[in-house]
C-alpha positions as CSV (number, residue, x, y, z in Angstrom):
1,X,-19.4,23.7,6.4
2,X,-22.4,21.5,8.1
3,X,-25.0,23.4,5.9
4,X,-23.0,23.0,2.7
5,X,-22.8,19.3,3.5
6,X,-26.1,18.6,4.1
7,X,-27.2,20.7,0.8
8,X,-24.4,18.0,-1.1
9,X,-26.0,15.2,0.5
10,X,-29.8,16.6,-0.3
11,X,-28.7,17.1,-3.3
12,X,-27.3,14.3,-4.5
13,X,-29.8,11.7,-2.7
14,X,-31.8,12.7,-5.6
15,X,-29.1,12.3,-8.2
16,X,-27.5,9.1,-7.1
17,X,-29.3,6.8,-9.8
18,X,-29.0,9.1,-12.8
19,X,-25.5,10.4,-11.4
20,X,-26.3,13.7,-13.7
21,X,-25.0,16.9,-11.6
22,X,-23.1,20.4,-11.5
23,X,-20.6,21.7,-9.6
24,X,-21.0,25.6,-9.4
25,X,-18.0,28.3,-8.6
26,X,-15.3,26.6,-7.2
27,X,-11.8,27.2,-7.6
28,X,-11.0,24.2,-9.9
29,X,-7.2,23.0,-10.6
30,X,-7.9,20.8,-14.0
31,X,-4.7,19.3,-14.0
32,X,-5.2,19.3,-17.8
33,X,-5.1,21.6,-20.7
34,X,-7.5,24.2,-19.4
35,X,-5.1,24.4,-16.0
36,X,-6.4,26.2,-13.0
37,X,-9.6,27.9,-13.0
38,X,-10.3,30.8,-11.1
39,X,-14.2,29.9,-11.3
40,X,-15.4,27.4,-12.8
41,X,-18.4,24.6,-13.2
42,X,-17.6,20.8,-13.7
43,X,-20.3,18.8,-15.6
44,X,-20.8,15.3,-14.5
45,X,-22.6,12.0,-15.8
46,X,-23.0,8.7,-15.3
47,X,-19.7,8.4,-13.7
48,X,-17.4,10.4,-16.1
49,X,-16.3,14.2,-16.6
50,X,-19.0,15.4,-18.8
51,X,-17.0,19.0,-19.3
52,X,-15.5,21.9,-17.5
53,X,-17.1,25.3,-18.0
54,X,-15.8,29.1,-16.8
55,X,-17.4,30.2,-14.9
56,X,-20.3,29.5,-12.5
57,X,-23.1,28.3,-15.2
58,X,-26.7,27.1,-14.5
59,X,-27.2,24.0,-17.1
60,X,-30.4,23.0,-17.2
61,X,-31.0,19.1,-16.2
62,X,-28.3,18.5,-13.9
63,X,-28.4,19.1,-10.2
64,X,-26.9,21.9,-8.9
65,X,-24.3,21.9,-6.1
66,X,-23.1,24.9,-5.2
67,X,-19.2,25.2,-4.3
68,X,-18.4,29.0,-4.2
69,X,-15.6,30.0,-2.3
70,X,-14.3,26.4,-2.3
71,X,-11.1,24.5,-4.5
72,X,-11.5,21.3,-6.5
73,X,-8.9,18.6,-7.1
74,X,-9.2,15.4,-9.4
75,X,-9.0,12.9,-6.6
76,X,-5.8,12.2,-5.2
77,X,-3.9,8.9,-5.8
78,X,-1.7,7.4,-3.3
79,X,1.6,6.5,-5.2
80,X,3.1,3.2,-3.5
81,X,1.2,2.4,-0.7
82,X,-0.5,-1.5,0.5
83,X,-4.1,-0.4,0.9
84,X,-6.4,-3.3,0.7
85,X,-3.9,-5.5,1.2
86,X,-3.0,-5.4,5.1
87,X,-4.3,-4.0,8.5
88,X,-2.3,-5.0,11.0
89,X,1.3,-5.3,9.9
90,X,2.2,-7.2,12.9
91,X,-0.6,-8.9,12.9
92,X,-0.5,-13.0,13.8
93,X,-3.3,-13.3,11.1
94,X,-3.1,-13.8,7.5
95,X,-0.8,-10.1,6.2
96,X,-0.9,-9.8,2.4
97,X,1.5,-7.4,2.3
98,X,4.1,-9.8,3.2
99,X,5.6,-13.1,1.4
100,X,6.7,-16.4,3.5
101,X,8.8,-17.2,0.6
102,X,9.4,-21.0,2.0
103,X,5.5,-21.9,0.5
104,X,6.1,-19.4,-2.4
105,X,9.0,-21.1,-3.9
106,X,6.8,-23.6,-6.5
107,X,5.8,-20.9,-8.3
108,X,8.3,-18.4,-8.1
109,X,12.4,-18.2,-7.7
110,X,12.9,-14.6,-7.6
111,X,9.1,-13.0,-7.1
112,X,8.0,-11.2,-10.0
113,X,5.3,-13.6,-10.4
114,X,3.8,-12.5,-7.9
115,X,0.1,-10.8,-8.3
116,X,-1.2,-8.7,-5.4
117,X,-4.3,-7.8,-7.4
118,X,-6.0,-11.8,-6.0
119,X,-5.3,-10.9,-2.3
120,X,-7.0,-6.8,-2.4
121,X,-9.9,-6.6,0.3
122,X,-11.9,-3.5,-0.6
123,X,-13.4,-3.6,3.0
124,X,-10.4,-2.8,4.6
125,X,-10.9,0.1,7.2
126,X,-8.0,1.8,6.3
127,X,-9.7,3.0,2.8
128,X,-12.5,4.9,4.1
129,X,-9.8,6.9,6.0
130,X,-7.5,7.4,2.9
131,X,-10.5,8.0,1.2
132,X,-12.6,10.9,3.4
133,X,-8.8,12.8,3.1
134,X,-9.5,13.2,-0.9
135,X,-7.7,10.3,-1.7
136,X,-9.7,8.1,-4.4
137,X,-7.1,5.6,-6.1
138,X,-3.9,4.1,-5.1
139,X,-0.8,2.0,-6.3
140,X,-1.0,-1.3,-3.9
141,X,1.7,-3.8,-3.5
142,X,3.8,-6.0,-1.5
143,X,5.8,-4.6,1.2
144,X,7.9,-7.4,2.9
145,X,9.6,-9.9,0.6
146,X,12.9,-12.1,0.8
147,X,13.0,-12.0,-2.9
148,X,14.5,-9.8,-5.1
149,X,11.3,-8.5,-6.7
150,X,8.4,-7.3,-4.6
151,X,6.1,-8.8,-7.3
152,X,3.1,-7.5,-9.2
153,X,1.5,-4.5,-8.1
154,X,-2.1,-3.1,-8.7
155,X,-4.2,0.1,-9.5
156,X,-7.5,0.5,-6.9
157,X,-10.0,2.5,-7.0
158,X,-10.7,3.3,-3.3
159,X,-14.3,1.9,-3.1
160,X,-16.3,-0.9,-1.6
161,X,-17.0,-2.7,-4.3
162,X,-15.3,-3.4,-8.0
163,X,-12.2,-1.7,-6.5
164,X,-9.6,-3.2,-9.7
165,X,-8.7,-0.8,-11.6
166,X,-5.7,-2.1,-13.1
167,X,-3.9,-5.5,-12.2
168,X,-0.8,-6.1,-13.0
169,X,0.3,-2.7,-13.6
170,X,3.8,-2.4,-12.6
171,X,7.0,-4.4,-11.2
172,X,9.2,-3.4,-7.8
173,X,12.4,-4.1,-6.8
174,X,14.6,-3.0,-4.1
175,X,18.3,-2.7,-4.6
176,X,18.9,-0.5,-1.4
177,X,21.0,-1.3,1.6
178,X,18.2,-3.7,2.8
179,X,17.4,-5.3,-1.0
180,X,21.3,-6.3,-1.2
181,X,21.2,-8.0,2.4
182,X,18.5,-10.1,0.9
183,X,20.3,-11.0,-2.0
184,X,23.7,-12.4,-1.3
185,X,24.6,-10.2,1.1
186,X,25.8,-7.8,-1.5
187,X,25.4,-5.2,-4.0
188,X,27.8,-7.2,-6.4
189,X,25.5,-10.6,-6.3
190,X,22.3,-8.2,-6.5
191,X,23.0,-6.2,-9.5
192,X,24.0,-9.4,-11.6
193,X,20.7,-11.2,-10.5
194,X,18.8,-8.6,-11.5
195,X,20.4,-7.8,-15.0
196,X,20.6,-11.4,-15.4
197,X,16.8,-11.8,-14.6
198,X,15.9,-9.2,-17.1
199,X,17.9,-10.5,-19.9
200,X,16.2,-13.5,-19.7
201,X,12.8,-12.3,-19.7
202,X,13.4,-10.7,-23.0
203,X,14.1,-14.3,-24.6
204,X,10.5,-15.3,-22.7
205,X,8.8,-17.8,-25.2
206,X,5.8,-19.3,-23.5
207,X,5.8,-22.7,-25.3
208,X,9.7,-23.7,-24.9
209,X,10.9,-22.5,-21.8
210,X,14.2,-23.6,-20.1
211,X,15.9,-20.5,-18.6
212,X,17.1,-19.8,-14.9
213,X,14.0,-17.9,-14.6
214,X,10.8,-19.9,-13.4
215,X,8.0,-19.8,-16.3
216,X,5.8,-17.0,-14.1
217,X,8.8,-14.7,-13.3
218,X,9.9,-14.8,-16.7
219,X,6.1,-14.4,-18.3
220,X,5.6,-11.5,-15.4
221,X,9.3,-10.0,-16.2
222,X,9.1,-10.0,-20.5
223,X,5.9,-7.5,-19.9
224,X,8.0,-5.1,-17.9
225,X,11.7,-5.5,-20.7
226,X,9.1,-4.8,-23.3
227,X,8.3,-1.5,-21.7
228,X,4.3,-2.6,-21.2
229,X,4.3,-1.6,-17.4
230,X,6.4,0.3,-15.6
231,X,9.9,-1.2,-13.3
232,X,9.8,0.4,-9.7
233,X,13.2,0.6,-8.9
234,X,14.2,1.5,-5.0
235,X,17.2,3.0,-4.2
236,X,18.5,6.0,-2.1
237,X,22.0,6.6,-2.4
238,X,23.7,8.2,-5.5
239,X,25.8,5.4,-6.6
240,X,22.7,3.2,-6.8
241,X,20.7,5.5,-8.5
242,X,23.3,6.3,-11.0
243,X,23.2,2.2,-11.4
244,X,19.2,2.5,-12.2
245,X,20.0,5.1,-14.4
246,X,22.6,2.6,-16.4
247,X,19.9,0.0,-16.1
248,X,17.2,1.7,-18.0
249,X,20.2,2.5,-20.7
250,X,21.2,-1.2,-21.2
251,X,17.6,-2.1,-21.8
252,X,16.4,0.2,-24.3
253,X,12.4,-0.4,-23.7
254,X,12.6,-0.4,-20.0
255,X,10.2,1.8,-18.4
256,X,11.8,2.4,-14.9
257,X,10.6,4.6,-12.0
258,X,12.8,5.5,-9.0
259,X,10.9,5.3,-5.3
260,X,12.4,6.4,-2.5
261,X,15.2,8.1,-4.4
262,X,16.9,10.0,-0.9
263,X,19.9,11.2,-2.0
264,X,17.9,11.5,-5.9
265,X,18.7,15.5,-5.8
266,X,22.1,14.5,-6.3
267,X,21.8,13.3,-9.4
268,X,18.2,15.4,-10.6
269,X,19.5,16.5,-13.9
270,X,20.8,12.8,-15.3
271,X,17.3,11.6,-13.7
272,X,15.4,14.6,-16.3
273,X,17.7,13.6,-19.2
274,X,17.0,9.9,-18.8
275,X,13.3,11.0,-18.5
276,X,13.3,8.5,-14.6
277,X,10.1,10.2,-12.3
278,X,10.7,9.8,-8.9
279,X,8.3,8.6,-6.5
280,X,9.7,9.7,-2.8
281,X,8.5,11.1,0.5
282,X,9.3,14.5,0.9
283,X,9.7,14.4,4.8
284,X,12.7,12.1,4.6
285,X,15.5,14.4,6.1
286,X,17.6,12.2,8.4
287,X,20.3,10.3,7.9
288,X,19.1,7.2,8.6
289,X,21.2,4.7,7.1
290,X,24.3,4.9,5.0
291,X,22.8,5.1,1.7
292,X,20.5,8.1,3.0
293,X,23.2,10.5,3.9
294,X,22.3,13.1,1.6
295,X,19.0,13.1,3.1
296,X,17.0,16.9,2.6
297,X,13.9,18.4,2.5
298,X,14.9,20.3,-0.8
299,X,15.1,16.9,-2.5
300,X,11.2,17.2,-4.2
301,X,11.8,20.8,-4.9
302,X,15.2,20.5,-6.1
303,X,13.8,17.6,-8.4
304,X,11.2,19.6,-9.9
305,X,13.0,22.2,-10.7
306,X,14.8,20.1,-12.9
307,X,13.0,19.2,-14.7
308,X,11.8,15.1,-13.0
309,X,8.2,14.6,-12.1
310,X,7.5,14.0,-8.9
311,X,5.1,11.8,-6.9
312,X,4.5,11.9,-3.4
313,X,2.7,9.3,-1.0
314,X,4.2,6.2,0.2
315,X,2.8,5.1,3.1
316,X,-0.3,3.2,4.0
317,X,-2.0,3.7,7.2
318,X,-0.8,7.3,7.0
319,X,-1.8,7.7,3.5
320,X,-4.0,10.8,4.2
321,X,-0.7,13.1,5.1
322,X,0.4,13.1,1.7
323,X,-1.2,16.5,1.0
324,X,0.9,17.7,3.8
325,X,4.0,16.4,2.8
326,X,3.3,17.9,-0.6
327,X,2.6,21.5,0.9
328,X,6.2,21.1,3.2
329,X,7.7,20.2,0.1
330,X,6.4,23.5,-1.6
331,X,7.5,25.0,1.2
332,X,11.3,24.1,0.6
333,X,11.5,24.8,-3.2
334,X,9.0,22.7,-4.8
335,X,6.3,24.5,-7.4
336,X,2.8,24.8,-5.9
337,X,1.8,22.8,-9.1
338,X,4.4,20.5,-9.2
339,X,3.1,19.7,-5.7
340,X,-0.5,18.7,-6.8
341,X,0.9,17.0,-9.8
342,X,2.7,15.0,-7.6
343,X,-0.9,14.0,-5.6
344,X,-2.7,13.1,-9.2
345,X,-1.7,14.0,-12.9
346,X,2.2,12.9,-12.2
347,X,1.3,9.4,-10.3
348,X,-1.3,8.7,-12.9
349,X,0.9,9.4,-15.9
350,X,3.8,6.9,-14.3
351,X,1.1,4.2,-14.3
352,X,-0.4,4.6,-17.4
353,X,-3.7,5.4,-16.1
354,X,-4.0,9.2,-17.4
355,X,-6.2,8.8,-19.6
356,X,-8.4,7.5,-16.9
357,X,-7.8,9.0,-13.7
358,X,-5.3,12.5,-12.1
359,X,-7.2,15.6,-14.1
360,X,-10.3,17.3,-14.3
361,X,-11.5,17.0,-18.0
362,X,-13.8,15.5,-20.4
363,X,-14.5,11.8,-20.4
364,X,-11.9,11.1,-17.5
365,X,-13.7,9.6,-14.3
366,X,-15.0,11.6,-12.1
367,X,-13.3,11.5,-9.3
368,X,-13.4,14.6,-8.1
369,X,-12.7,16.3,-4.4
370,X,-14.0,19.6,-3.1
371,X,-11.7,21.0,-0.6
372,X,-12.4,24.1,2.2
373,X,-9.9,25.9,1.1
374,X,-6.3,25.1,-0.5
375,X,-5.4,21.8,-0.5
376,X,-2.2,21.7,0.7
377,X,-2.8,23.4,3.8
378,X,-2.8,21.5,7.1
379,X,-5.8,23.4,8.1
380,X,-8.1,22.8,5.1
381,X,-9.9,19.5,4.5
382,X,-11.6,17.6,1.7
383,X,-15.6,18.3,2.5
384,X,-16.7,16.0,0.1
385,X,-15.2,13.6,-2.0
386,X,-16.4,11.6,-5.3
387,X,-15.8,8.5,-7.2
388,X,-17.0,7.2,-10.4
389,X,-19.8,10.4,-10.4
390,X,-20.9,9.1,-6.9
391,X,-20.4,11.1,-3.7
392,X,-18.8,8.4,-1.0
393,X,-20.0,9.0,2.7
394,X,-17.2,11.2,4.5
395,X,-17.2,9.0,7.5
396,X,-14.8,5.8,8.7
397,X,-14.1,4.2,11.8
398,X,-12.2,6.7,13.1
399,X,-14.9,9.5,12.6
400,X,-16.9,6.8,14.0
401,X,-14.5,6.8,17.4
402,X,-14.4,10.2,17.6
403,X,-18.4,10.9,17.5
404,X,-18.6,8.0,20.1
405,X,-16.7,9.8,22.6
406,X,-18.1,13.0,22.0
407,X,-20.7,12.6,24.2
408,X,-19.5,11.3,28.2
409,X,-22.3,11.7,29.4
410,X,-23.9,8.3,30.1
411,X,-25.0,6.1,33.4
412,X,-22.3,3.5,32.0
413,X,-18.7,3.5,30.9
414,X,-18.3,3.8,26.7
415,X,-16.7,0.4,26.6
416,X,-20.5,-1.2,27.7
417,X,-22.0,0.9,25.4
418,X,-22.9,-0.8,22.0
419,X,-22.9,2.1,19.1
């Protein structure tokens, strides 16, 4: 692994202006039309999918990297996470990923307006270590609100610099146990806010304004009743997903996904028919509230096979275990595709970014991840990982930490020792 490594690395110090290179024999799962490729070579310039060839092919003028005997990905996005957005939840600092809705209140009444994509930090530590773990994009957004709506989330691409992919791509809202305590205290003030909120926005007329709605909410909301981005809806019991299902039917252009979705098995085939994907995390099997009764680890699998796609990865510091809750949700029913799909093509496709990002194909980005071996197996690992046609360095703080105490064998203790 070290010697394949440092032959990436040799290679692609040479390549890193003209960005112009080959990779040779892997195992390549397209996500796209051409679908998984025993052996195949992938074509890339200046930052973008050039094409994918059968076979292991020598083109002449591009650098060749060898990757027999490995597996390639597109590069994993996380789903619904707050990367770039917090460190420290419980931090005393400044968290981004929370609303003090007391100095939000001027330009908001119910938080739609809000728009993560001014507070991302591309130089938060936790993105090198989402990103070494194959993960190159991610849904970002607010996590802690006392409004209704959890405001405007954002597309990243997991770099250091010019990390926007797409702002204002989609709208949440949580209308679980914990959303309804928010809200009146109640599932019967909650539901009427929100239909009531929605119906407004689609009589939005920027010049002569006078709804209930504040101007942003209502600008932010018409967007998402048009069917321009997507409505994250969170929910985990049955009757409130059969609620999100009505929603979507009352407002013909609404473009809703379910997250979380527990107890979503319950209801998978109305969730197919009413075309709903389902972002969730696959390792929820506890009863841990009374909305989550139903909880199972057959819920991904049981929703595939019906026909819903799936995404999977909802967390933010532990980001990088998405490929592992993917492969224990193949283990308990869920298609080995479906599983990938749920780490790229599926998450890309619910955020309108497909034609961009989640495949393997010509003129998408190349964001690309060789694996050691089979993706969804705790004990392979992304050996190197690429975004926009470059090769990112497979290190972050905590490789950094763990080569620092390697080595104990110094006159002082490692807390006097500056790296």
């Amino acid at each position: 692994m070290k010697r394949f490594l440092l032959a990436i690395f040799a290679c692609l110090t040479m390549t890193a202006h003209g960005a112009q290179f080959a990779i040779v024999g892997a195992k390549v799962h397209t996500m796209a039309e051409q679908g998984t490729l025993e052996e195949a070579t992938i074509l890339i310039k200046d930052g973008y999918i050039q094409d994918v060839l059968k076979g292991s092919q020598t083109v002449r003028g591009y650098e060749q990297i060898n990757a027999k005997g490995k597996v390639v990905t597109p590069g994993l996005i996380g789903a619904y996470t707050a990367l770039g957005l917090k460190e420290v939840g419980l931090s005393a600092g400044q968290v981004d990923s929370s609303v003090d809705m007391e100095h939000a209140e001027h330009l908001t009444s119910l938080g739609a307006a809000l728009d993560v994509s001014y507070a991302i930090n591309s130089d938060s530590s936790l993105i090198p270590v989402a990103r070494i773990e194959g993960f190159t994009a991610a849904a970002t957004n607010i996590e802690r609100s006392g409004f209704l709506f959890k405001g405007q989330g954002a597309i990243m691409h997991l770099t250091d610099d010019d990390a926007l992919l797409k702002s204002r791509a989609f709208v949440s809202v949580d209308v679980t146990n914990s959303g309804a305590d928010r809200v009146g205290g109640t599932r019967a003030v909650m539901w009427p806010t929100l239909i009531n909120a929605l119906t407004e926005a689609l009589e939005f007329d920027n010049e002569d304004w006078d709804g209930m709605l504040s101007k942003a909410d209502a600008e932010a909301l018409s967007h998402v009743v048009a069917g321009h981005i997507p409505l994250l809806v969170m929910a985990d019991r049955k009757a409130d997903i059969l609620q999100v299902i009505a929603l979507q039917q009352r407002f013909a252009k609404l473009n809703v996904v379910l997250v979380n979705g527990v107890e979503a098995w319950r209801v998978a085939e109305q969730l197919a028919q009413a075309n709903i994907p389902v972002i969730i995390n696959p390792e929820y099997n506890l009863p841990g509230g009374f909305d989550r009764l139903g909880a199972t680890l057959a819920n991904a699998g049981r929703l595939a096979q019906a026909g819903v796609d799936v995404a999977i990865g909802m967390e933010t510091h532990n980001i990088r275990l998405a490929t592992q809750h993917a492969g224990n949700a193949v283990a308990n029913g869920m298609p080995y595709q479906d599983g990938l799909a749920a780490l790229t093509s599926n998450v890309a496709k619910i955020y309108g970014m497909d034609k961009q990002v989640g495949s393997i194909k010509a003129g998408m980005s190349a964001d690309v991840v060789i694996w050691s071996g089979d993706p969804l197996e705790v004990t392979e690992a992304a050996e190197q990982v690429f975004i926009k046609g470059q090769a990112i360095e497979m290190r972050s703080r905590q490789t950094e930490l763990r080569d620092r105490y390697l080595d104990l064998e110094q006159a002082r203790p490692m807390s006097y020792v500056r790296p």
